[in-house]
N, C-alpha and C positions, 0 to 999 in steps of 0.2 A: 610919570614913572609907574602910578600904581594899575594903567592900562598894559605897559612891558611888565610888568611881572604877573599878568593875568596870564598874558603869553606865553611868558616863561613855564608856567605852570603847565598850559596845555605842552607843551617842546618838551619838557622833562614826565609829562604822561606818555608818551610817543613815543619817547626814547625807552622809555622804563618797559611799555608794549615791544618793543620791536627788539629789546635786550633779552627780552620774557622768549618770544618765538624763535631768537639765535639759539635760544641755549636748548630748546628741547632738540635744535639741528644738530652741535653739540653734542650731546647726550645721546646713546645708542637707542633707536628708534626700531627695536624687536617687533614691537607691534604692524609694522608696512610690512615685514618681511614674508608674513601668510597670504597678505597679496597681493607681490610679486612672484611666489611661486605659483598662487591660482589661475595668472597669467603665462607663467613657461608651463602648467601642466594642461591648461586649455590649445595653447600652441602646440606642443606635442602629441596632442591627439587629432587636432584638427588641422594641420597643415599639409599640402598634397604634396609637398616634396616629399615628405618622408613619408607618408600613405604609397607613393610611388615606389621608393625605394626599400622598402618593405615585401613587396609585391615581385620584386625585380631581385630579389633574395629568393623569394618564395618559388622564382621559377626557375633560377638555376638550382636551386636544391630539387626541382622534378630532374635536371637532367642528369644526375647519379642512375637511376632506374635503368636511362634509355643507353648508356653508353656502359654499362657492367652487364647490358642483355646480350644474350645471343642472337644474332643475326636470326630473322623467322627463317624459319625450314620451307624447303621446297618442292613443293609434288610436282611428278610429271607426271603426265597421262597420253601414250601414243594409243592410236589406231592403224593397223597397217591394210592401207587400201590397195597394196598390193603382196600376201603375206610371202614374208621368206619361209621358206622351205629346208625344215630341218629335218635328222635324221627321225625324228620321233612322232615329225609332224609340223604344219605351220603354225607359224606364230601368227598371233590377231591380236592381241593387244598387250600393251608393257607399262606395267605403273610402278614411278619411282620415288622414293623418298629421301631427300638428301639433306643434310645438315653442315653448315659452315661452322669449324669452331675454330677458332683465333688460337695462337700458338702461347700456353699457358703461362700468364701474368699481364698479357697488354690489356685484357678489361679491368683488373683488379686497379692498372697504375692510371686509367683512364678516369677510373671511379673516384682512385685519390686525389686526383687534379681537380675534378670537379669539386670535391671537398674541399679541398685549400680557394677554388675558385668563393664558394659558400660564405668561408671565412673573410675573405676579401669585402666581398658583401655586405655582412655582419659589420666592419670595422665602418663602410660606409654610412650604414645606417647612424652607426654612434658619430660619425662626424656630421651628419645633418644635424643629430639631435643637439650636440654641440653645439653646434653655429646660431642654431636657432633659439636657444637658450639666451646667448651673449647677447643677439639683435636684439632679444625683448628686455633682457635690462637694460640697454642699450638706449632705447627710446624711452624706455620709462625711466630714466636716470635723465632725460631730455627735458621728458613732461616735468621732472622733478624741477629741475631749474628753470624750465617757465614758469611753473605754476607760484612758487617761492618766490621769484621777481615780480610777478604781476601785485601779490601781494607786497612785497615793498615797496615798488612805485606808487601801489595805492595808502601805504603810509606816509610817501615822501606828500603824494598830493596833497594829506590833508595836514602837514605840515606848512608847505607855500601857502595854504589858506592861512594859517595862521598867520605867516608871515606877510601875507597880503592886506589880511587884518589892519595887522601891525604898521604897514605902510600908510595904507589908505588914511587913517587915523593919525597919525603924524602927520601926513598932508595936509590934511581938513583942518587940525591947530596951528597948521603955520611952522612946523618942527622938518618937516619934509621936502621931497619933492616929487613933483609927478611920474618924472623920470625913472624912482625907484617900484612906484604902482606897474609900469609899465613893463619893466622887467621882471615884476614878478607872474605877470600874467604870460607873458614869454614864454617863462620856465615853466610852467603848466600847460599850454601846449606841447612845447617838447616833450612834457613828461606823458602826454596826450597821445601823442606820436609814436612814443615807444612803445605805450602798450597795447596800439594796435598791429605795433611789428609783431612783440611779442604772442598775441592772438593769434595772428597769422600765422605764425610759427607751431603754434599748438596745433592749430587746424590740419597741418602738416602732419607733424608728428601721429598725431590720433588716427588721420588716414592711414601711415604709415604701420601702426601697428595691430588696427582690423586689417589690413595684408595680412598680418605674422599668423593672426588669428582667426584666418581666413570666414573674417563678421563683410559686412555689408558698411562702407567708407564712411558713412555716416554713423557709426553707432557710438554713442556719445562714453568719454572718460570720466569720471569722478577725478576732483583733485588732486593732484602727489602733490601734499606738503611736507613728508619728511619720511627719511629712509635712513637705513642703518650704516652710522658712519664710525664702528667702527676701524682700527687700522690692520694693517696686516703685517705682522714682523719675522714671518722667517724669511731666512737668510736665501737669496739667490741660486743658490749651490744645491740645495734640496727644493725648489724649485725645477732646476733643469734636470736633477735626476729624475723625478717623479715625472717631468716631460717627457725625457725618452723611455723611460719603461712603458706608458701606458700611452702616448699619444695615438691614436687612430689612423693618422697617415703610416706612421712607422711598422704598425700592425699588419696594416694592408699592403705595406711594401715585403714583408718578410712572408705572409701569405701567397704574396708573387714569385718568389724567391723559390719556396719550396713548391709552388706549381710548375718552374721552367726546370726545376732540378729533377722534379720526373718526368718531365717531359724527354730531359735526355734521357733517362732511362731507359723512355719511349722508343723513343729515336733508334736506341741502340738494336731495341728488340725488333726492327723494320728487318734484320737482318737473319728472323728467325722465323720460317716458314709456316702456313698456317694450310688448316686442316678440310678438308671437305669429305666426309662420309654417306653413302648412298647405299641404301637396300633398292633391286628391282626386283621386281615380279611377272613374270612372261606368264602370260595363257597360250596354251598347247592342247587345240581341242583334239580329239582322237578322229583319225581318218578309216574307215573301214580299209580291211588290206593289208594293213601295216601290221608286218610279223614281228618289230621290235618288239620286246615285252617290256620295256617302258613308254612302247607310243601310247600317245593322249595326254602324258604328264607334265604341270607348269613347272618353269625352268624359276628357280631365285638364284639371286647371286647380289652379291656385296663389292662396293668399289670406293676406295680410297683415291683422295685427289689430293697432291700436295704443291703448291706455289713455289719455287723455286726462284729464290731473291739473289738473282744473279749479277741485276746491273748496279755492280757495287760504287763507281760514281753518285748515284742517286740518293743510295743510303747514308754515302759519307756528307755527302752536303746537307741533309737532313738530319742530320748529326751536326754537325758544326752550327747549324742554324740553332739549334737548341740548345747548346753551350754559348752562343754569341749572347743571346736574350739571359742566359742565367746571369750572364757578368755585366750586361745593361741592367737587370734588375736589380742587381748589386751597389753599383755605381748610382741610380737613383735612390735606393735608401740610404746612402749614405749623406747623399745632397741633402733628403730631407731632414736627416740628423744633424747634419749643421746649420738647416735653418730654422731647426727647433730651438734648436739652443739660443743658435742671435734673438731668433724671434722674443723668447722668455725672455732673456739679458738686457734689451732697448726697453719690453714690457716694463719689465721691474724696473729700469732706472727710470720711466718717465712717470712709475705712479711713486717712488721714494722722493722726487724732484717736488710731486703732487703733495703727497704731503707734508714735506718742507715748505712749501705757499701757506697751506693751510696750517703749520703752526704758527707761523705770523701772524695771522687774522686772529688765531683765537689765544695768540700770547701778548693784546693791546690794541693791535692797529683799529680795530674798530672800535675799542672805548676809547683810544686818543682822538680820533676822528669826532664823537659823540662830546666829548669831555672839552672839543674844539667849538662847537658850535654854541655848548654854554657857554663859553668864554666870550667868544664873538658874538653872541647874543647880548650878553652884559656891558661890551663895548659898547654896543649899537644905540644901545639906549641910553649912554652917556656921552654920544656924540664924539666917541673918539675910529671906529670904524665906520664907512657908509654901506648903503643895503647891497651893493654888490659883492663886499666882504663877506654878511652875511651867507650869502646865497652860495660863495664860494663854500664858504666851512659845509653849512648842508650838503650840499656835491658830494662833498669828500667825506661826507658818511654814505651818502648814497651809493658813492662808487665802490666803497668798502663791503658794504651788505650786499650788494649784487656781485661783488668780487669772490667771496668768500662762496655765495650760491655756487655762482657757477663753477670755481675749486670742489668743493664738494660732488659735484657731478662729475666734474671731469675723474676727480679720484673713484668713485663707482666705478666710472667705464673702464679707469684703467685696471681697477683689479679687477672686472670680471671680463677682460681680453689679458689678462694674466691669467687666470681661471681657464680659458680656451686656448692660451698656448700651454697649458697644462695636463691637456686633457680633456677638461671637464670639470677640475675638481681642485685645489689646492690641497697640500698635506699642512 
């Protein structure tokens, strides 16, 4: 008896450790949360998607410049290798300057499309950043739950020691059987096993998030053993408002919106003539003889040229093409309006669902489970359970505390993929 109660001692150290490390899980854990953000602000500076699209903002906002310029002007320069013969004298050479100007507002509405293009842009960039956000808590709400499991497996392990102890020693006075050594050594392998899944699992992850971080696959994670578990209690409804006002797809669909709505504007003005202005200049050298008394003088002259937009088939189908795209791009922002909303609506009910698991866990189910295996432990030792009893009760705290991990993660991910159908941001 008084070797199970040495037991028992170490069982109820274990427990009282592993009750100790639930509750700082438990408890809001402020202190990870500087670095978790150390890691989305090292991702946002160093990732080539959005270095790229950055970049690809940066070049459509050059082409406002190119498309609100005027077309370059154009010099002519004749030689006449055989000169006409005018009243005053021949001509030998005629230099022109001409200028094209666009009939007034198609660069101004050209400029503003480029502009709304810009914004488009803009709204992309904030949806990389998004996304890229969510994947890193993502994984590190990953790493969280492996690293939190490895460590209770390696409490459970040195638990079965005890309980191996406990067996072996029973055996050895004749109180036992070999049968139950044998099963306990079992169960240490399995537990063997899993945390080499679990490892391997890490190793995964950790590659996965030097990707994010754009490091070198191997560069090594410090532990997550605990992160902020907070809950989140506002109400669904001010969730999807705060979705569709600020989401980044919606931004950029209504950015398209008012790009095709000037575009018809565009379109309409195909139908209004554009400009071409030219100064020349004749040389008229003086011929001896000539009694005009203006021979020898260069001739100037000025010439208007106007485009005459007469095939008005052409203009109306360029016309309707840009009314067709205004009401496609209309019809797509509304699609993605409604799958804003679903999107938020499935988010929140799967992390309200999330945290309905997890008050279970922390409203008993794992002190009954723990409160279960002292019981069956005290059976054991007065021969009214045998060792597979025990082994079961242990189980069923082990499947609890790694129940409750993995809950906890999952509620992370789910509010911050609530958080990115958001926006970005929760109100």
């Amino acid at each position: 008896m008084s070797v199970f109660l040495r037991y028992a001692g170490v069982l109820i150290a274990v427990i009282v450790a592993s009750v100790a490390a639930l509750v700082v899980v438990v408890q809001p854990a402020r202190a990870q949360t500087p670095r978790l953000e150390a890691l989305v602000a090292e991702a946002l500076d160093r990732n080539p998607a959005l270095q790229a699209a950055r970049h690809r903002r940066a070049a459509v906002e050059q082409q406002g410049p190119q498309v609100t310029s005027y077309p370059d002007p154009a010099f002519t320069y004749t030689r006449w290798l055989s000169s006409p013969e005018t009243r005053v004298g021949p001509q030998r050479n005629v230099l022109a300057f001409g200028q094209k100007i666009p009939y007034p507002g198609k660069l101004s509405l050209r400029g503003n499309m480029t502009g709304e293009e810009t914004a488009a842009e803009t709204a992309r960039i904030q949806m990389i950043t998004r996304d890229i956000t969510h994947e890193v808590k993502r994984v590190y709400y990953d790493l969280y739950r492996v690293d939190r499991s490895l460590r209770i497996l390696d409490d459970y392990l040195v638990m079965l020691e005890t309980f191996t102890g406990a067996a072996e020693e029973k055996y050895a006075t004749g109180g036992g059987t070999q049968a139950d050594v044998l099963k306990s050594h079992v169960e240490v392998s399995e537990v063997l096993k899993r945390r080499i899944t679990l490892e391997g699992e890490r190793s995964a992850l950790s590659a996965r998030l030097n990707g994010i971080l754009s490091r070198p696959s191997d560069t090594p994670f410090d532990q997550v053993t605990a992160v902020d578990t907070t809950r989140y209690t506002e109400p669904v409804s001010l969730v999807v408002e705060r979705a569709l006002a600020v989401r980044q797809e919606l931004a950029a669909a209504d950015a398209r919106i008012r790009r095709n709505e000037l575009g018809v504007r565009l379109a309409r003005l195909a139908s209004r003539p554009d400009f071409t202005v030219q100064a020349s200049y004749v040389t008229v050298p003086k011929v001896g003889g000539n009694a005009a008394s203006d021979a020898g003088k260069d001739a100037f002259g000025v010439m208007v040229n106007v485009n005459l937009p007469l095939f008005r088939k052409r203009i109306r189908a360029e016309e309707q093409e840009a009314m067709a795209r205004v009401e496609e791009s209309r019809y797509i922002r509304d699609d993605i309006r409604d799958t804003v909303a679903a999107e938020v609506a499935e988010t929140y009910g799967r992390l309200h669902h999330s945290g309905r698991a997890l008050d279970v866990y922390e409203q008993g189910l794992i002190a009954q489970a723990e409160n279960s295996v002292l019981a069956t432990l005290a059976a054991y030792q007065t021969g009214q359970m045998d060792f597979l009893d025990l082994l079961d009760a242990e189980r069923m705290v082990l499947r609890a505390r790694l129940g409750y991990v993995a809950e906890t993660a999952k509620y992370r991910k789910y509010l911050s993929l609530l958080e990115r159908a958001a926006g970005g941001s929760l109100p």
